[in-house]
Backbone atoms as SQL, in Angstrom:
CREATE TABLE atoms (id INTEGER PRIMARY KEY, chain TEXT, resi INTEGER, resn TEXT, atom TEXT, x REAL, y REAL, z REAL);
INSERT INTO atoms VALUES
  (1, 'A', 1, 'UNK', 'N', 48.095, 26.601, 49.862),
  (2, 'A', 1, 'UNK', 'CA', 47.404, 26.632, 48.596),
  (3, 'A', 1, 'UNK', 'C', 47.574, 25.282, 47.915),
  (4, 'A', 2, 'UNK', 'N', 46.286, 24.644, 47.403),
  (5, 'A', 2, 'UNK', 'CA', 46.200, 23.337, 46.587),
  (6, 'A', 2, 'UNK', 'C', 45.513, 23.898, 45.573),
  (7, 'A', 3, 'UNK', 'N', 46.100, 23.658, 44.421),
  (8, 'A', 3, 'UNK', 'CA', 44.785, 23.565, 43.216),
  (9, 'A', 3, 'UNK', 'C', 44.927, 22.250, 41.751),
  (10, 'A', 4, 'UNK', 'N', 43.956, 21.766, 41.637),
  (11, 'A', 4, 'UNK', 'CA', 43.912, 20.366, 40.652),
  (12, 'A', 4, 'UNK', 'C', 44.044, 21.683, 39.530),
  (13, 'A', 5, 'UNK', 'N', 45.291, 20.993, 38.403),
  (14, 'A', 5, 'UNK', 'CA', 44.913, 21.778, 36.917),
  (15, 'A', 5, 'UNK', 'C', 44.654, 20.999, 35.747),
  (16, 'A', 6, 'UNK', 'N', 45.094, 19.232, 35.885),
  (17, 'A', 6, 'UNK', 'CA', 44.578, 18.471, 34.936),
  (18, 'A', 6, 'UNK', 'C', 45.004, 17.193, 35.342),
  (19, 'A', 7, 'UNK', 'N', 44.176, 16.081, 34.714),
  (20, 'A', 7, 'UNK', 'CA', 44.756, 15.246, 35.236),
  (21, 'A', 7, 'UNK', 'C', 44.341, 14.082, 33.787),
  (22, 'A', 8, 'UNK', 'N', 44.697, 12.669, 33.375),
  (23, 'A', 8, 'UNK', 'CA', 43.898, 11.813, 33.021),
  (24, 'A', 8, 'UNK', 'C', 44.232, 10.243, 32.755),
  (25, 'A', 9, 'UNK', 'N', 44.144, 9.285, 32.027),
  (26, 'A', 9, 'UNK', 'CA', 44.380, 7.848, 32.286),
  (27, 'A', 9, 'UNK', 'C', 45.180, 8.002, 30.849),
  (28, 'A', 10, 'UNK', 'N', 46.099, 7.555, 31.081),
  (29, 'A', 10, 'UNK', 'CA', 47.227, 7.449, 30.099),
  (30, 'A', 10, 'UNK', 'C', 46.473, 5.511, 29.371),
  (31, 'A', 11, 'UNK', 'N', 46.055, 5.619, 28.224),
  (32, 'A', 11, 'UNK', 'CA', 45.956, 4.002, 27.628),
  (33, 'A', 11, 'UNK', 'C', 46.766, 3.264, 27.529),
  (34, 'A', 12, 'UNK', 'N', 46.331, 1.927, 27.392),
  (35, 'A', 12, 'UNK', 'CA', 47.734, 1.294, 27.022),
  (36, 'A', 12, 'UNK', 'C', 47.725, 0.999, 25.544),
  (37, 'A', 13, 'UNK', 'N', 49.165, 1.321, 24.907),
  (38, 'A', 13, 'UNK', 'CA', 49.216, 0.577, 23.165),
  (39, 'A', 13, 'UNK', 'C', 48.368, -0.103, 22.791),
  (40, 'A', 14, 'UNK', 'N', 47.558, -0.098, 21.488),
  (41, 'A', 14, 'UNK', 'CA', 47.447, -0.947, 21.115),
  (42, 'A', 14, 'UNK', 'C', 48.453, -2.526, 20.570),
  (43, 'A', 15, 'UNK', 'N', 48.984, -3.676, 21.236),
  (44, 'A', 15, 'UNK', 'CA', 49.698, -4.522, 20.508),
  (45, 'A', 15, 'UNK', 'C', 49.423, -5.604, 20.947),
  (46, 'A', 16, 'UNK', 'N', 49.481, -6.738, 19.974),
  (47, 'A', 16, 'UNK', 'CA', 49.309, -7.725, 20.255),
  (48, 'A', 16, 'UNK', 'C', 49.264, -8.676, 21.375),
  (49, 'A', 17, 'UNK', 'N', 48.588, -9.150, 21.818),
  (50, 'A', 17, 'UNK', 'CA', 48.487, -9.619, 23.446),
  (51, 'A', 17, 'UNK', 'C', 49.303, -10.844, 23.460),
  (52, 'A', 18, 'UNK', 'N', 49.927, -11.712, 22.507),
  (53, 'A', 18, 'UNK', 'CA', 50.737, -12.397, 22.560),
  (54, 'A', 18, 'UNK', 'C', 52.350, -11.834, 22.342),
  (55, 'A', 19, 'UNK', 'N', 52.690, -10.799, 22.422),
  (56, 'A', 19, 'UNK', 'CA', 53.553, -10.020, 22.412),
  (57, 'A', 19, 'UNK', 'C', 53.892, -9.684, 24.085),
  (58, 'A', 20, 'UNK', 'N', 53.086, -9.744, 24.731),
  (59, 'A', 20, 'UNK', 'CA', 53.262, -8.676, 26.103),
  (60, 'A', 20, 'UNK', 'C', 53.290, -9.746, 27.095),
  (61, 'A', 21, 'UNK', 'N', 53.987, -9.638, 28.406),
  (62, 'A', 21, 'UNK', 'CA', 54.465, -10.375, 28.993),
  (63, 'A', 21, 'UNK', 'C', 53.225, -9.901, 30.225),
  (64, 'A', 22, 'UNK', 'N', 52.627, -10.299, 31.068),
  (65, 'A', 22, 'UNK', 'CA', 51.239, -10.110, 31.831),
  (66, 'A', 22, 'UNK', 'C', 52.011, -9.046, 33.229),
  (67, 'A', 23, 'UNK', 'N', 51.400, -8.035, 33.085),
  (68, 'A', 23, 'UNK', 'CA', 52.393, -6.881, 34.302),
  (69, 'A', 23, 'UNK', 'C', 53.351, -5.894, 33.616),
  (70, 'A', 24, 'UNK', 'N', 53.863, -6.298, 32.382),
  (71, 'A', 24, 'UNK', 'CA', 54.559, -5.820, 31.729),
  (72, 'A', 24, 'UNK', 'C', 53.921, -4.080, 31.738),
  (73, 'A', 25, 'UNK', 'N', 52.698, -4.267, 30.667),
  (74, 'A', 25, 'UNK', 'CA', 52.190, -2.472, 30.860),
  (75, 'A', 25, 'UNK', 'C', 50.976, -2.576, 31.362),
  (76, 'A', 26, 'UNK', 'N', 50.550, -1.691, 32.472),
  (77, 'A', 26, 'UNK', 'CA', 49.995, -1.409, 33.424),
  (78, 'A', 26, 'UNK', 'C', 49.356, 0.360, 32.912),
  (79, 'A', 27, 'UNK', 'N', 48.180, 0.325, 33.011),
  (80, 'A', 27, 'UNK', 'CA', 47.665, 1.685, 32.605),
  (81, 'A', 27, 'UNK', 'C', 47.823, 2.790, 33.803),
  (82, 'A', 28, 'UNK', 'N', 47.787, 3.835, 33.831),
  (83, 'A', 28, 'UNK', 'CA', 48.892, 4.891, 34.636),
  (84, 'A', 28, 'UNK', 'C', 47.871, 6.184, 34.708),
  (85, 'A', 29, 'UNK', 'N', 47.171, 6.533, 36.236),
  (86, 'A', 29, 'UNK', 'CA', 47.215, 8.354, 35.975),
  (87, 'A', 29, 'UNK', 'C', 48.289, 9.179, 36.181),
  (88, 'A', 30, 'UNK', 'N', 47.878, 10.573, 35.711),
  (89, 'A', 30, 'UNK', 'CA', 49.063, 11.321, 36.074),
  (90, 'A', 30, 'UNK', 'C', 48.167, 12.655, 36.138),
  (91, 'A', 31, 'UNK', 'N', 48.636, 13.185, 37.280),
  (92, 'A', 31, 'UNK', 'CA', 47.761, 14.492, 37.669),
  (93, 'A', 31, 'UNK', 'C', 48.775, 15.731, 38.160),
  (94, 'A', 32, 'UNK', 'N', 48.804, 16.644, 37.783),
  (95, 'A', 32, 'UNK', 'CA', 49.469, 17.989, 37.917),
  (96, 'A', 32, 'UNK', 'C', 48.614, 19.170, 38.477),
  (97, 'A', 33, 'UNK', 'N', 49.002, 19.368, 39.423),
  (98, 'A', 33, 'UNK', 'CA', 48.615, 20.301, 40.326),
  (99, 'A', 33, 'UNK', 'C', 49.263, 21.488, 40.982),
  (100, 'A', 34, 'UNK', 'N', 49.107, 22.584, 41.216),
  (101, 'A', 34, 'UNK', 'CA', 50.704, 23.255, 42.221),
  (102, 'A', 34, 'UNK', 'C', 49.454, 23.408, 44.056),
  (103, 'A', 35, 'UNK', 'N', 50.888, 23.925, 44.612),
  (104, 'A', 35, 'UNK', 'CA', 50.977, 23.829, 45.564),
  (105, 'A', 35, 'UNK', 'C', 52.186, 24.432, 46.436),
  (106, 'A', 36, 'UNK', 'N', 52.005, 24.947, 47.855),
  (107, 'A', 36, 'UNK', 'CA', 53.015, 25.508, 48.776),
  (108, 'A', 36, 'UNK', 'C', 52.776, 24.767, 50.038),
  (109, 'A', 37, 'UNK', 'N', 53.313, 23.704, 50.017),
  (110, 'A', 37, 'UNK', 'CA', 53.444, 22.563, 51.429),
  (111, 'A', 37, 'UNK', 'C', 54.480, 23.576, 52.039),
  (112, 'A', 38, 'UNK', 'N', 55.423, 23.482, 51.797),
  (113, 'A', 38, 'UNK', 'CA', 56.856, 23.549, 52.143),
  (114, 'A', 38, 'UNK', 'C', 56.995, 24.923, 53.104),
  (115, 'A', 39, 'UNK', 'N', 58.405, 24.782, 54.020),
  (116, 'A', 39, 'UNK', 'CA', 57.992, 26.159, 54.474),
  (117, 'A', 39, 'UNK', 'C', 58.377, 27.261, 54.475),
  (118, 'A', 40, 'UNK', 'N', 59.260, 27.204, 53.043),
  (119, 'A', 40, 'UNK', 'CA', 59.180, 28.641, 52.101),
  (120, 'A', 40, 'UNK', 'C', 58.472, 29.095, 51.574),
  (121, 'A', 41, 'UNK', 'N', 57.179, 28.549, 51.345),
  (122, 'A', 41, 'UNK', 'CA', 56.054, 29.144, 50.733),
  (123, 'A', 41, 'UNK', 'C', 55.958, 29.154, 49.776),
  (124, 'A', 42, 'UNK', 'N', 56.981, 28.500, 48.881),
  (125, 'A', 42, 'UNK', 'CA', 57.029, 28.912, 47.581),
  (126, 'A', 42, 'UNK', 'C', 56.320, 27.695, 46.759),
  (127, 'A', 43, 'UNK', 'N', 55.619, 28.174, 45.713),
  (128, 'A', 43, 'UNK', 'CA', 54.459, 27.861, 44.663),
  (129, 'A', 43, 'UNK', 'C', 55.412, 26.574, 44.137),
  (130, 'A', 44, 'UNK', 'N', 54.972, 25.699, 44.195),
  (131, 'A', 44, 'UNK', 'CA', 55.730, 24.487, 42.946),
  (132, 'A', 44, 'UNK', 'C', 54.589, 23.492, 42.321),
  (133, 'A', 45, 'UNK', 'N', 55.290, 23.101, 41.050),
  (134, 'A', 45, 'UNK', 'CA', 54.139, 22.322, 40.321),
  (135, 'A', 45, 'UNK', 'C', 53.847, 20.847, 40.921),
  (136, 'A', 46, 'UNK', 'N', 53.019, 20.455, 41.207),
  (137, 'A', 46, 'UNK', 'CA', 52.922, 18.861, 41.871),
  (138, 'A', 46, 'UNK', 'C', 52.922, 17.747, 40.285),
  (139, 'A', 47, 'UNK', 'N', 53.529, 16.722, 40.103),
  (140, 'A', 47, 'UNK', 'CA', 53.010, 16.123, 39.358),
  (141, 'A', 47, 'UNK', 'C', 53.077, 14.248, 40.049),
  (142, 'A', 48, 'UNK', 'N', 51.743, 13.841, 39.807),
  (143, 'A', 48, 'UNK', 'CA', 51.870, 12.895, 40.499),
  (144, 'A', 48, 'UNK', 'C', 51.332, 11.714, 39.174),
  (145, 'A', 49, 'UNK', 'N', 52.019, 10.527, 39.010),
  (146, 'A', 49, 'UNK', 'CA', 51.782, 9.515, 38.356),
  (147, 'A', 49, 'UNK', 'C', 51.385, 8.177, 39.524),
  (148, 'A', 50, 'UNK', 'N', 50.300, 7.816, 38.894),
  (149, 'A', 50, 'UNK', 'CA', 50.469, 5.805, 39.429),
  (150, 'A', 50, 'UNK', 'C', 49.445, 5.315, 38.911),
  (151, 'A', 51, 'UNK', 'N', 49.844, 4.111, 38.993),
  (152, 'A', 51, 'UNK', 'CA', 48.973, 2.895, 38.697),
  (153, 'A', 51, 'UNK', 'C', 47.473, 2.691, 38.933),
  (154, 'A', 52, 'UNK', 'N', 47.172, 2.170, 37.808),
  (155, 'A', 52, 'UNK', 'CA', 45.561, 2.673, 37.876),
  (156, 'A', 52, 'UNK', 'C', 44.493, 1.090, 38.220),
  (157, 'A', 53, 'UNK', 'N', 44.133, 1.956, 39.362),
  (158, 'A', 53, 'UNK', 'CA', 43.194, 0.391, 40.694),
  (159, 'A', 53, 'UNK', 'C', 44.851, -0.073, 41.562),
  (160, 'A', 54, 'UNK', 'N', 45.772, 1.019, 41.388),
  (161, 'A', 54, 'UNK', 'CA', 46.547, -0.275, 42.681),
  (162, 'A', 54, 'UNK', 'C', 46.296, 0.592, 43.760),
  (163, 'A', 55, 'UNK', 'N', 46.632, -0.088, 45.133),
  (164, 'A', 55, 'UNK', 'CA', 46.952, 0.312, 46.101),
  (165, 'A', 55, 'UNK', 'C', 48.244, 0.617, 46.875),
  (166, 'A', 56, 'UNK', 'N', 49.412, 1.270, 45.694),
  (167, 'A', 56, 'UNK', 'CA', 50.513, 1.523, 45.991),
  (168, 'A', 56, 'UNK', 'C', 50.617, 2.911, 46.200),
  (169, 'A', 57, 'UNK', 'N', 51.191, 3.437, 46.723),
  (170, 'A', 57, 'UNK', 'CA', 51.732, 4.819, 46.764),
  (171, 'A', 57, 'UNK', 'C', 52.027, 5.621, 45.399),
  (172, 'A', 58, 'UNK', 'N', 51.636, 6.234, 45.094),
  (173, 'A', 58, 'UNK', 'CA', 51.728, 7.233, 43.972),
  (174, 'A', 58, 'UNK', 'C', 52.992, 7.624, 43.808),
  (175, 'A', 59, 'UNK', 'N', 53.596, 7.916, 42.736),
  (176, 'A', 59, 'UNK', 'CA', 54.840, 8.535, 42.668),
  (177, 'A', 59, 'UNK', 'C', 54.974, 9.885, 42.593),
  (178, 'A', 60, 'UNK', 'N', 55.466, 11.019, 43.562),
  (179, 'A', 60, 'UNK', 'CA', 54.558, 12.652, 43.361),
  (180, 'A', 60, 'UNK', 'C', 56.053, 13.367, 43.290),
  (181, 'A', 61, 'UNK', 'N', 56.573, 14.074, 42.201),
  (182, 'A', 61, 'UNK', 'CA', 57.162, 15.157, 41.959),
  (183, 'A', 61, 'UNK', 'C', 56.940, 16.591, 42.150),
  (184, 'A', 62, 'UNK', 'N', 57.803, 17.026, 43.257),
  (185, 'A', 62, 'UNK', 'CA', 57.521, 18.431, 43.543),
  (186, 'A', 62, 'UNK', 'C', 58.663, 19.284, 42.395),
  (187, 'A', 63, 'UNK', 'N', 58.055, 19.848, 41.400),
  (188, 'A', 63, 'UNK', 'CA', 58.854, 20.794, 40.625),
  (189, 'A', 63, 'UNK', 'C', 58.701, 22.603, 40.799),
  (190, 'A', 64, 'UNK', 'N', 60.423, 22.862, 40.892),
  (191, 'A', 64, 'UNK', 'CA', 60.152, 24.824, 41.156),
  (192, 'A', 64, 'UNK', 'C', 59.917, 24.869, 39.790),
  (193, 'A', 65, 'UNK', 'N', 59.881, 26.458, 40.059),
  (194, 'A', 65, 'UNK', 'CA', 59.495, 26.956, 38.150),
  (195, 'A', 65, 'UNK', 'C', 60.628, 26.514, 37.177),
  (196, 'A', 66, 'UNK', 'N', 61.550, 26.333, 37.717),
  (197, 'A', 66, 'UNK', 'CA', 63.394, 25.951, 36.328),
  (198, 'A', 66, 'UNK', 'C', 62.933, 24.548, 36.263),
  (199, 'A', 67, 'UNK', 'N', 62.213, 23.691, 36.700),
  (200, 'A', 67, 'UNK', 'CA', 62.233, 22.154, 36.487),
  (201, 'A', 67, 'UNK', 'C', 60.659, 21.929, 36.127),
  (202, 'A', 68, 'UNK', 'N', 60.130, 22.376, 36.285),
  (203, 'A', 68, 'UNK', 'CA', 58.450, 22.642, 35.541),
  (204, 'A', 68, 'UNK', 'C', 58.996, 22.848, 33.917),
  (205, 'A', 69, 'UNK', 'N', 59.691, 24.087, 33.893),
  (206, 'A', 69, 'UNK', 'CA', 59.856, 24.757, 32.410),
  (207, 'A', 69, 'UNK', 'C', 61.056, 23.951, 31.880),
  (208, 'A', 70, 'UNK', 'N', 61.603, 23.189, 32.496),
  (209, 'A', 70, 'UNK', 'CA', 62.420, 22.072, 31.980),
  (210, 'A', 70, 'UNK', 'C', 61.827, 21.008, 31.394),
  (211, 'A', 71, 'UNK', 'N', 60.555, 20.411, 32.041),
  (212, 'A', 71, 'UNK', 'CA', 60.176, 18.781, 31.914),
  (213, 'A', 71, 'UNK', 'C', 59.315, 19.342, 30.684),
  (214, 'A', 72, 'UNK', 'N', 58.484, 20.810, 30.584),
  (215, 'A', 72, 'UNK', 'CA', 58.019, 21.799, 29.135),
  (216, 'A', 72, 'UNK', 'C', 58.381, 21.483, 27.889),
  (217, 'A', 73, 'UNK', 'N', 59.635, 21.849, 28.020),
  (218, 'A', 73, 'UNK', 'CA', 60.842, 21.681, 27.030),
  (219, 'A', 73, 'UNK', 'C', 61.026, 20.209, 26.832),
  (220, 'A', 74, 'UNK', 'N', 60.945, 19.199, 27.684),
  (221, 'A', 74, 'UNK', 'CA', 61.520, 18.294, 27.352),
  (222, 'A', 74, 'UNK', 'C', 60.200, 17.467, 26.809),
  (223, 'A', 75, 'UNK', 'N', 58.860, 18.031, 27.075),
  (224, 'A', 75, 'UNK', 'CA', 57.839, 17.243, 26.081),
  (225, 'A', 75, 'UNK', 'C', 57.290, 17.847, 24.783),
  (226, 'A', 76, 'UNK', 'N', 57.954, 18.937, 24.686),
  (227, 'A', 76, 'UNK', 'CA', 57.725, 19.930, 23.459),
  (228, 'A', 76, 'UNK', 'C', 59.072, 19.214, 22.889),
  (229, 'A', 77, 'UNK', 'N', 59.867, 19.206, 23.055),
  (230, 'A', 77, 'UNK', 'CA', 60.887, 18.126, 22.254),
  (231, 'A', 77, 'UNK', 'C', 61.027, 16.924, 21.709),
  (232, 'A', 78, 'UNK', 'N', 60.065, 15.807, 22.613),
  (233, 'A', 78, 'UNK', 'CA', 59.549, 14.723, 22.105),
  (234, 'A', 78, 'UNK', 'C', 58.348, 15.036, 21.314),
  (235, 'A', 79, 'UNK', 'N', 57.472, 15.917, 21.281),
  (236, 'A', 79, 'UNK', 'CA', 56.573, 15.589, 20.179),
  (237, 'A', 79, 'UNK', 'C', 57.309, 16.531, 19.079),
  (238, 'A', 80, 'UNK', 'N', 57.873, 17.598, 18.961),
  (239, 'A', 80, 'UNK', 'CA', 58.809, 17.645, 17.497),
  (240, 'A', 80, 'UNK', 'C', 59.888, 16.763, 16.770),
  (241, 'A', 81, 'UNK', 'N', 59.957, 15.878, 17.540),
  (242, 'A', 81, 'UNK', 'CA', 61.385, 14.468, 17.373),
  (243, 'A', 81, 'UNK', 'C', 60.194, 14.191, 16.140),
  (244, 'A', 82, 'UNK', 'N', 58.967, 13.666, 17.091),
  (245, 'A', 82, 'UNK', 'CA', 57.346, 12.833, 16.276),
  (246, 'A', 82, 'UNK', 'C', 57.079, 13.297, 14.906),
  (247, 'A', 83, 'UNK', 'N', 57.443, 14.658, 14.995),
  (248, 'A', 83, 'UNK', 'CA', 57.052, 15.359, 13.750),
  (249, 'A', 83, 'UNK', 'C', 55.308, 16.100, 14.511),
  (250, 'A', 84, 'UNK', 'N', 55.233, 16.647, 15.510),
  (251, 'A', 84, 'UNK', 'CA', 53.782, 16.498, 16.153),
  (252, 'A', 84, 'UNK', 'C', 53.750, 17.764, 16.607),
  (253, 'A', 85, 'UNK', 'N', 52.839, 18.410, 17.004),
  (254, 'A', 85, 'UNK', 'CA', 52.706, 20.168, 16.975),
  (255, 'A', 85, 'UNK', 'C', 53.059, 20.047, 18.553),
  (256, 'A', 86, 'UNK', 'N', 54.023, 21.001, 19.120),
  (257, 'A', 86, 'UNK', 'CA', 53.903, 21.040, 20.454),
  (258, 'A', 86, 'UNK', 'C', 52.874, 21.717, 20.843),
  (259, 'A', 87, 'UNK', 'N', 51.879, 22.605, 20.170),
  (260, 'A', 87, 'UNK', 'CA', 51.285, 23.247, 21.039),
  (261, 'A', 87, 'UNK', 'C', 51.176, 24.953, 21.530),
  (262, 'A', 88, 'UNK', 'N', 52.774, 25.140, 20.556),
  (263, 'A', 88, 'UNK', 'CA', 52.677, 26.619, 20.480),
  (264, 'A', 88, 'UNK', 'C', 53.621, 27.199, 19.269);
């Protein structure tokens, strides 16, 4: 089982271009998907980040359900730090 559930192009800051060192920030997808490669069968969330136009290898995180509902928590935590609605 493969299925795409979202994916999109992370921008870069707006800041001053004499501020930023050239390579420094690099614009980034990141796509989350689940999936059962493995051969327990068991369902895990895919999340894959990289660089956007390179030809490097993607960086792809296989998460079970305790580390899915972990990395949850841990972005529902940064946007209440923000003062920012998590969402539920």
């Amino acid at each position: 089982m493969r299925r795409s559930i979202d994916d999109d192009q992370v921008p870069l800051p707006p800041l001053p271009e004499d501020e930023i060192e050239e390579d420094e920030l690099v614009p980034v997808n990141w796509a989350v998907s689940i999936c059962d490669d493995y051969d327990d069968a068991e369902g895990r969330v895919q999340l894959l980040v990289e660089e956007v136009g390179a030809d490097r290898t993607p960086m792809v995180a296989h998460l079970d359900a305790d580390r899915a509902r972990r990395l949850r928590l841990a972005l529902a935590s940064a946007l209440k730090e923000l003062g920012q609605d998590t969402g539920r």
